[in-house]
C-alpha positions in Angstrom: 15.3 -5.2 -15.1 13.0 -6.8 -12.7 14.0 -10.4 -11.7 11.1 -13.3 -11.6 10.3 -14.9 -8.5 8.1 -18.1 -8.5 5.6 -18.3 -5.8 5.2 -22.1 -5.5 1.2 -22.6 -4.8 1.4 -26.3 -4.2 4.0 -25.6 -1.4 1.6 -22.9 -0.2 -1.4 -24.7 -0.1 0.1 -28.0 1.5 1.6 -25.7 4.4 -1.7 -23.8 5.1 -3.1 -27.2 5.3 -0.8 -28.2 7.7 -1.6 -25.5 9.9 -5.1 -26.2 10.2 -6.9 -24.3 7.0 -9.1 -26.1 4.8 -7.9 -26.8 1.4 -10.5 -24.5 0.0 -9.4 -22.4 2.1 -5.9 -22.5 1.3 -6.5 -22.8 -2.6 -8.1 -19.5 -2.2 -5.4 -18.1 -0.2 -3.1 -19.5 -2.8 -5.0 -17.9 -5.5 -5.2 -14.2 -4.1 -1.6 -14.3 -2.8 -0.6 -15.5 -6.9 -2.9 -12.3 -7.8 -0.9 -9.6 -5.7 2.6 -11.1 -6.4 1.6 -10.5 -9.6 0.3 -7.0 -9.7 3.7 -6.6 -7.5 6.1 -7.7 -9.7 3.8 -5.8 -12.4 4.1 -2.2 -10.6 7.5 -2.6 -9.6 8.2 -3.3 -13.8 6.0 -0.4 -14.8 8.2 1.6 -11.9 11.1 0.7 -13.7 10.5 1.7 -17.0 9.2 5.0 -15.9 11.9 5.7 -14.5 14.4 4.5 -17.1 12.5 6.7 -20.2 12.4 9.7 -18.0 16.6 9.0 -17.6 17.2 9.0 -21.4 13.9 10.6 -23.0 15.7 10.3 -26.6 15.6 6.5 -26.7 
């Protein structure tokens, strides 16, 4: 089982701000960053339920 990790966007944006982006910018950078974490955590699920039905193919 796959364990969630929260990606904190407001932290995110008010850092990337800090360091000189734009908060556009950074929003978008926030909102692509959310996107892959999420296909991530997504693939590395699917990964492990592949791999768990091909263990015990019965069930």
């Amino acid at each position: 089982m796959t364990e969630a990790i929260v990606f904190d966007t407001r932290r995110f944006i008010r850092r990337m701000t800090e360091a000189g982006f734009t908060e556009r910018q950074a929003e978008a950078l926030a909102e692509m960053y959310a996107a892959l974490h999420k296909a991530k955590l997504a693939a590395e699920a699917d990964k492990s339920w592949r791999s768990e039905s091909t263990a015990n193919p019965g069930g």
